[in-house]
C-alpha positions in Angstrom: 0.0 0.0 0.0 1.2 3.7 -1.1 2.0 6.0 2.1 1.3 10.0 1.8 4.1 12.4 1.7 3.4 15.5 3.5 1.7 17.8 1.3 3.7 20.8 -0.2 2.2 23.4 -1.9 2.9 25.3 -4.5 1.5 28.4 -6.7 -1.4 27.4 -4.4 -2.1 23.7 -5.3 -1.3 20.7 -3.2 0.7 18.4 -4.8 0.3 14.6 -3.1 3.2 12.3 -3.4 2.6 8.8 -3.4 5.3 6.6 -2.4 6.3 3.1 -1.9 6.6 1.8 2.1 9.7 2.7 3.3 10.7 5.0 0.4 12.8 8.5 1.3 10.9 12.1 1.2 13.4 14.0 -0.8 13.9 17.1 1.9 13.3 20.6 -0.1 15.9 23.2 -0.1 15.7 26.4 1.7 14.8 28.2 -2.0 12.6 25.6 -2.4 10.6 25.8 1.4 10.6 29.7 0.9 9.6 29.7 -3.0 6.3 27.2 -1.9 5.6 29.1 0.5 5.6 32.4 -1.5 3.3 30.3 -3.9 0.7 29.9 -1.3 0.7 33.6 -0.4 0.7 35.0 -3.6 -2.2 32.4 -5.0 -3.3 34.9 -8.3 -0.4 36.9 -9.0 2.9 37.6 -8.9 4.1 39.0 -5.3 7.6 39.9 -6.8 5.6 42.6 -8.7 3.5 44.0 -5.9 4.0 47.9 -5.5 2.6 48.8 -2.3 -0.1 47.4 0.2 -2.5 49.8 2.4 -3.2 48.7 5.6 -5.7 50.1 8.3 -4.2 48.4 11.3 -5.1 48.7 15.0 -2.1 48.5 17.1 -1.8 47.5 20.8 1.7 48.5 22.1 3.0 47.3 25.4 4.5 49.4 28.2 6.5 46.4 29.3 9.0 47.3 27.1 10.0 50.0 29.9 8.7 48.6 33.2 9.7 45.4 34.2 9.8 43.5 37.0 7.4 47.0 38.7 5.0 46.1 41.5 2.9 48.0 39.8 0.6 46.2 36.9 3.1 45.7 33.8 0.7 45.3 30.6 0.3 48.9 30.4 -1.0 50.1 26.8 -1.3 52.7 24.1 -3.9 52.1 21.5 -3.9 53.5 17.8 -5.8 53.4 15.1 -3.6 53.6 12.3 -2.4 53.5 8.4 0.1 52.0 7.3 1.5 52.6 3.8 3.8 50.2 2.4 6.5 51.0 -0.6 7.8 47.6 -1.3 10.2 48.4 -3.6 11.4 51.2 -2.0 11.7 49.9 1.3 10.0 52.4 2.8 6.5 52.6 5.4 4.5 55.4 6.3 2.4 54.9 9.8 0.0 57.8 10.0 -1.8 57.0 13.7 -3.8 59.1 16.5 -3.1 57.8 19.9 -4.8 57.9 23.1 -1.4 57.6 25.4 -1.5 55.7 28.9 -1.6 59.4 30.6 -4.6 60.4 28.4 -2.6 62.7 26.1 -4.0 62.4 22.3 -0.8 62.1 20.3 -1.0 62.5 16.4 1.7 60.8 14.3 3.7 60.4 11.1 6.5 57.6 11.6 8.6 57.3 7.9 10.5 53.9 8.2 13.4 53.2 5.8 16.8 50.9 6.1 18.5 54.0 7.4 16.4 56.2 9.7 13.2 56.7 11.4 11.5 60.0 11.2 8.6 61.1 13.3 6.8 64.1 13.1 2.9 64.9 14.7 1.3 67.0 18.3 0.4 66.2 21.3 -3.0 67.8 22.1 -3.2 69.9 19.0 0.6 70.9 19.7 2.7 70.6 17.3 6.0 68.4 18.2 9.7 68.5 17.0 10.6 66.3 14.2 12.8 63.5 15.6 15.1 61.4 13.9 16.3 57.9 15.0 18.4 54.8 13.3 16.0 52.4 11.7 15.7 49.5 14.5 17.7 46.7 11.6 14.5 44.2 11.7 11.7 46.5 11.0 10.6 45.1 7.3 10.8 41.5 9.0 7.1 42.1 10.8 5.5 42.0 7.4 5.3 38.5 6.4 5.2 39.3 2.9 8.6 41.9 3.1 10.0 38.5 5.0 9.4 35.7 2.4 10.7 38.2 -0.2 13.8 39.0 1.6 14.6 35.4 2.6 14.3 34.6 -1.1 16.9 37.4 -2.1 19.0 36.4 0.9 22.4 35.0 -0.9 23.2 32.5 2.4 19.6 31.0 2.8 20.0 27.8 4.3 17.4 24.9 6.1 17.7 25.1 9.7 15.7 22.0 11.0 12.0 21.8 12.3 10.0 22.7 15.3 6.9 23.2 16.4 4.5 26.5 16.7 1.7 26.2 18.9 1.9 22.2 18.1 1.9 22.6 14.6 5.0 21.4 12.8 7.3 24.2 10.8 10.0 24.0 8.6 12.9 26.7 9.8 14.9 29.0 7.4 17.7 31.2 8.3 19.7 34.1 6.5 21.3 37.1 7.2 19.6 40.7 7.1 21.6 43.5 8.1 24.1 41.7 9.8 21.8 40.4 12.0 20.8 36.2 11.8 16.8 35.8 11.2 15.2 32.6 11.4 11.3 32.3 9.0 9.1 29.7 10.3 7.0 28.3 7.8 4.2 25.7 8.4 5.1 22.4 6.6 0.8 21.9 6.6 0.1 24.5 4.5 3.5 26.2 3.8 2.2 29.5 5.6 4.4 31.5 6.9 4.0 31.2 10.7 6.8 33.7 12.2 9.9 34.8 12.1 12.6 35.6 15.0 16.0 38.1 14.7 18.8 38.1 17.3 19.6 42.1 17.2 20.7 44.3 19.3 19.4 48.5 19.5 22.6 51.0 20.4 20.0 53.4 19.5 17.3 52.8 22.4 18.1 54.2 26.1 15.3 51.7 26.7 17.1 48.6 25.2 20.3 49.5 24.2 21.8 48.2 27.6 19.8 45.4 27.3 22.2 43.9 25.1 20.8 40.5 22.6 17.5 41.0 21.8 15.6 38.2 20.2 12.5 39.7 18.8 9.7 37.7 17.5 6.4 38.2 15.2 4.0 35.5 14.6 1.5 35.5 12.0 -2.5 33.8 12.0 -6.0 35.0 10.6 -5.0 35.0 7.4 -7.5 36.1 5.1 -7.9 37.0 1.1 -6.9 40.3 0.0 -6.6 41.2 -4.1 -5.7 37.4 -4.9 -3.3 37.7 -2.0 -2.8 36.2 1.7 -2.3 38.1 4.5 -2.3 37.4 7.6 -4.4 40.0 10.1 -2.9 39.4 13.1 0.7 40.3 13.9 1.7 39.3 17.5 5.0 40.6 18.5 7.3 39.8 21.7 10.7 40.8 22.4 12.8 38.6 25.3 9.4 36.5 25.3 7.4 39.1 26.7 5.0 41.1 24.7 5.3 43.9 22.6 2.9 44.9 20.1 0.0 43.0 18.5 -1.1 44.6 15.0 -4.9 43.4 14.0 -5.4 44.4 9.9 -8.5 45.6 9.8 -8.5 46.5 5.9 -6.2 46.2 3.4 -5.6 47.4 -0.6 -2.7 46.4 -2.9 -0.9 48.7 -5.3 -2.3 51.9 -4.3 -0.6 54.9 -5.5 2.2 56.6 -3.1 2.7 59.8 -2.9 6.4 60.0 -3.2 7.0 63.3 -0.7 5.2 62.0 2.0 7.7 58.4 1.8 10.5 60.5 1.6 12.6 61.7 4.2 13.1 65.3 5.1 16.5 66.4 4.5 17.0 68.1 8.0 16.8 64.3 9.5 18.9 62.6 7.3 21.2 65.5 8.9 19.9 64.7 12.8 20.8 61.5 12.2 24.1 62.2 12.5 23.6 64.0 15.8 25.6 62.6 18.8 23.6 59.5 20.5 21.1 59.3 17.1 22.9 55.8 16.3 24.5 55.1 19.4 23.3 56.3 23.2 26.3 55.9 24.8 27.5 59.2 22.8 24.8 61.0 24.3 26.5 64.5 25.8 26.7 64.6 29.3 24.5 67.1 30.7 21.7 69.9 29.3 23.1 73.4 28.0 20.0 75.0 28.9 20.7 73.6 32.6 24.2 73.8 33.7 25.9 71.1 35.8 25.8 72.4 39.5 26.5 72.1 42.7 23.7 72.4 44.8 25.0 72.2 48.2 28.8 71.4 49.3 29.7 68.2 47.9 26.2 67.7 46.3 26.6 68.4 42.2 23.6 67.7 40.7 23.9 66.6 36.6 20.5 68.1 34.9 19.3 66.2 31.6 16.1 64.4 30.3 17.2 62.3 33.3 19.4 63.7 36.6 22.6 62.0 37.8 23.7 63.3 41.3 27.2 63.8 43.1 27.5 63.4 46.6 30.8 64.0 48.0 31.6 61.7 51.4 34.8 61.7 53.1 35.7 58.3 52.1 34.3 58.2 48.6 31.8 60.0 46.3 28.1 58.2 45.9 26.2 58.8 42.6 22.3 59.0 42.6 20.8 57.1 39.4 22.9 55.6 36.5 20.3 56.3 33.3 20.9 56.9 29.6 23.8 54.2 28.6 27.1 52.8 29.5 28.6 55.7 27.7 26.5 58.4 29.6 27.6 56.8 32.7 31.4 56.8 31.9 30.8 60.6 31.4 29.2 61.3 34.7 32.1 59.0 36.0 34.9 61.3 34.4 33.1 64.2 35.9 33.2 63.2 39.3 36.8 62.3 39.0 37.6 65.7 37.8 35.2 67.3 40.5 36.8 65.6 43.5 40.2 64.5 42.3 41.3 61.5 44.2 38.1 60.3 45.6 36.7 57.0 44.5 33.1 56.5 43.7 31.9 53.5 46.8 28.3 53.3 45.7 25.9 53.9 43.2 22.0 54.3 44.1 19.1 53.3 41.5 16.0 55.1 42.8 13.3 53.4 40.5 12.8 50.1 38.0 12.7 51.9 34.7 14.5 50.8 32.4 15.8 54.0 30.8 16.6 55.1 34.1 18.5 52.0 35.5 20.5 51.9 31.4 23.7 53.2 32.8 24.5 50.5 35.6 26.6 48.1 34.0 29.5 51.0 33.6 29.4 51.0 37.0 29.2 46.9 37.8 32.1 47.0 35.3 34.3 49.1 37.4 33.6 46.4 40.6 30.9 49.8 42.2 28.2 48.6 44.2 24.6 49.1 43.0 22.0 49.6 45.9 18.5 49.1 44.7 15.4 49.0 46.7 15.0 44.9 47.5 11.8 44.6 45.4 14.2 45.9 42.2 16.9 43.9 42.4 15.2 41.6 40.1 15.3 44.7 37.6 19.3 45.2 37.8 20.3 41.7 38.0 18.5 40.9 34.4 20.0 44.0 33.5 23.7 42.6 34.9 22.9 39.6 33.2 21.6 40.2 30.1 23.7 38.4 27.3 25.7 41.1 25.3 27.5 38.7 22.9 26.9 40.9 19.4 28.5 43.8 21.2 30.3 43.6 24.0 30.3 46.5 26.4 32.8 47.2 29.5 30.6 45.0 31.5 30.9 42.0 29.7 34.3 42.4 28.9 35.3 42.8 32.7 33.4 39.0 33.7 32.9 40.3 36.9 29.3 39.3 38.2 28.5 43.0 39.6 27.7 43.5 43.1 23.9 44.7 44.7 22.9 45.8 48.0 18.8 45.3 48.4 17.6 47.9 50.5 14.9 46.4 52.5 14.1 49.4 55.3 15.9 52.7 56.2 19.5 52.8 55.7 22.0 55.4 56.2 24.8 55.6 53.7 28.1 56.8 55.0 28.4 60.4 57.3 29.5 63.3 58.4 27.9 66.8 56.6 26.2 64.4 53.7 25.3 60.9 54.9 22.5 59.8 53.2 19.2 57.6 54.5 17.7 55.4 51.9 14.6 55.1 52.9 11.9 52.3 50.6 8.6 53.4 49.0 6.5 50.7 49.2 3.1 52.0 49.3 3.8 54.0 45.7 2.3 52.5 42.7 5.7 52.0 41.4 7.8 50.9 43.9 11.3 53.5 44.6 13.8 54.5 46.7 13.8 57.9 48.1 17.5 59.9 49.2 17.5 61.9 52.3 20.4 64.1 52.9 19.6 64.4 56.9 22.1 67.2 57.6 21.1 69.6 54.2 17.4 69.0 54.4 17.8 67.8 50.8 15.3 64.7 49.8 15.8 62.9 46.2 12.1 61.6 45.1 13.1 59.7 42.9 10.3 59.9 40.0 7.7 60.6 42.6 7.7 64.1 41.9 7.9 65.2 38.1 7.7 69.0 37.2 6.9 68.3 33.9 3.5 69.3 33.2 2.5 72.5 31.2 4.1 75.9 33.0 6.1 73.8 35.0 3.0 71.9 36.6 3.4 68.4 39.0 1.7 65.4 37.2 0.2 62.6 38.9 -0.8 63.7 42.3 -1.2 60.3 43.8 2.4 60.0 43.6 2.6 63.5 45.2 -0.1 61.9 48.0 2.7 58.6 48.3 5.7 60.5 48.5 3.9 62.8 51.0 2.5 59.9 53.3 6.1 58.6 53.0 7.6 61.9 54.2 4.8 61.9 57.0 5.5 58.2 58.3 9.3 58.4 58.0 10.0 61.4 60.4 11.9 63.6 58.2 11.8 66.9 57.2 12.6 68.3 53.9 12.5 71.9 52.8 13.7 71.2 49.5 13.7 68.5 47.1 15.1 66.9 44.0 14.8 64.1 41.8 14.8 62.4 38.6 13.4 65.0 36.5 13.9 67.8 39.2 16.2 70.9 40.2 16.0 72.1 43.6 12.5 72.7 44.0 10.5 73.9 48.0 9.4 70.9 49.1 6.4 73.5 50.1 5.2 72.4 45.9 4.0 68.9 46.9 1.3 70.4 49.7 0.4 72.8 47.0 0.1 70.7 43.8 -2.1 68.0 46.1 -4.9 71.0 47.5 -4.8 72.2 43.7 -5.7 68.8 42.6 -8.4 68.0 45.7 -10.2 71.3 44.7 -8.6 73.6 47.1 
């Protein structure tokens, strides 16, 4: 009796092999895997020759990618509503999206995608934002599964991989080389759909992820439906690490539409930002803000103003920095500037004040250099991914030292060294994301972490429950401040918090 091959299908037919008991199933080539697949796709016409695709997509975009390991609920997310406009050919993507953001602000957008950069112009609430100008992450075209079967076909070392299994169902696996970068294409050996596809890359570019090392980012594709004699799949589920990312739903679709070539073209002022300091790479992000000069606050305290503060203290056996955000790079800057501020002095410790990921991005420049890290206990699950993150495509200081990096949990009030400014650490545990606040007992000085953020309109305080936490915190602890800093704060009364919290209860 004849056994049944698996079926592989081709230009959308199934061809059935019948073969003898016992006989061998000739295994298809990558080209081969990758061309059948392609055949299903396409079905009625010829997807080497599509133009363009327009796609009405509804995106769900994951605050995870910022907050790990928080107390505080981690699925946080922006919806959007948006177009997409894809140049095939051209390599290029225009997202044209109105977002309601996690903190209620309605943010309108224009994202241009191309190999080289991304540019992004819009408002928030009607206000028109800066253009900004970042490297193209290297993996962007892979999420479209039809850019990703066309690109695997062109790529020159294509090669079979072996099998697995996505969500039980058996896959053939693909790799090449896209941008440097290795990219595996999963495609079903059922149906020859193409089920996902993964890329180990890393983002220099991110002060979210660029610490973070390997990256192995992931899309899988399902719903697929029939568009214009083409398959596409509507749902695009994306996870980086494993954890989740984005998930695109296709709500419509149209296939060689006309594009309007100045809108898909990039604005020659950001093909010139791009070559701004810290565009391609964070760790050459300038230390500091000209519009805020580096100061010193109080004797020995020199606080370093940015999008996110670093802070100086000067002890008598060593000088303690306050937060370690940004990159590596910004970290060996704030490093170099203590050492020319208090020649002689080493730096003993290194305090991380919240779980964010762009604000803890600078640590392993200090673990490097043997520094302790103290981090409130419930975030030391935060810095030790962080020390431990694989950084095998780029190496950094870190990873070149093999040095495991040291951590201090702080688990209740702790003072840190003495004299004029010993510190106390002192947990927040009752905030909604959990920190570590810095009092300076002997200057009246108290570091808020991110409790306190002067960053509303005219210099406002957002979020008054943190400015109820941080004030229940001051309350309960027995200290008293007259002024404060913080993450995002120059010396500020401590007077404000009282203020902003009547303002926002009516008074």
């Amino acid at each position: 009796m004849a056994t049944r091959a698996p079926n592989l299908l081709s230009s959308g037919a199934a061809i059935v092999l019948l073969l003898a008991p016992g006989a061998a199933v000739a295994q298809p080539s990558a080209l081969q895997i990758v061309e059948q697949s392609i055949g299903v796709v396409q079905r009625g016409r010829d997807l080497s020759a599509l133009r363009s695709m327009d796609l009405k997509v509804r995106n769900a975009i994951s605050h995870l990618t910022d907050t790990d390991h928080s107390d505080s609920a981690p699925w946080i997310l922006d919806y959007s509503d948006t177009e997409w406009i894809e140049d095939l050919p051209g390599d290029r993507r225009l997202e044209s999206s109105a977002i309601v953001s996690a903190t209620g602000e309605r943010i309108e957008s224009n994202i241009l995608s191309t190999p080289q950069i991304v540019q992004a112009s819009g408002s928030t609430d009607g206000v028109a934002a800066p253009m900004r100008v970042d490297a193209a992450p290297p993996d962007w075209e892979l999420a479209n599964p039809v850019r990703s079967l066309l690109i695997a076909r062109s790529a020159p070392d294509l090669r079979v991989l072996g099998t697995a299994k996505v969500h039980l169902v058996p896959a053939d696996i693909v790799g090449f080389t896209f941008h440097g970068f290795a990219v595996k294409l999963f495609i079903s050996r059922d149906n020859r759909l193409p089920m996902a596809v993964e890329s180990l890359v890393d983002l220099p570019g991110s002060i979210a992820w660029g610490s973070r090392g390997d990256l192995l980012e992931r899309t899988e594709w399902m719903n697929w439906t029939l568009v214009d004699a083409v398959r596409l799949a509507t749902e695009w589920d994306m996870t980086r690490n494993g954890k989740p990312l984005e998930t695109t739903s296709v709500l419509a679709a149209k296939l060689d539409v006309p594009l309007n070539e100045k809108l898909l073209t990039p604005d020659p002022q950001a093909v010139a930002q791009l070559s701004l300091p810290g565009r391609r790479n964070v760790d050459e992000i300038p230390l500091g803000d000209t519009a805020r000069p580096i100061s010193e606050i109080a004797p020995g305290v020199i606080q370093i103003p940015g999008s996110w503060y670093s802070t100086l203290v000067r002890q008598d056996d060593g000088i303690v920095v306050i937060d370690a955000p940004i990159s590596n790079g910004y970290s060996a800057k704030v490093i170099a500037e203590a050492a020319r501020r208090f020649p002689g002095l080493p730096i003993k410790a290194v305090i991380t004040t919240t779980n964010y990921f762009w604000h803890t991005a600078g640590l392993r420049e200090y673990a490097a250099r043997g520094i302790p890290i103290y981090a409130l206990d419930r975030n030391v699950g935060v810095v030790r991914d962080l020390l431990d993150a694989p950084h095998r495509l780029a190496p950094d200081s870190f990873a070149l030292s093999h040095r495991k990096g040291v951590i201090k949990p702080v688990t209740e009030p702790t003072l840190l060294g003495a004299g004029d400014n010993k510190l106390l650490l002192i947990p927040v545990r009752r905030a909604f994301g959990q920190m570590l606040m810095v009092y300076f007992p002997n200057r009246q000085i108290l570091h808020t972490a991110e409790l306190v953020q002067p960053l509303g309109p005219g210099g406002s305080i957002l979020f008054p429950e943190y400015l109820q936490e941080v004030s229940d915190e001051v309350r309960d602890s027995g200290i008293a401040p007259a002024t404060m800093i913080g993450m995002h704060m120059s010396p500020t009364p401590w007077s404000r918090v009282g203020e902003a919290i009547r303002e926002a209860d009516g008074g």
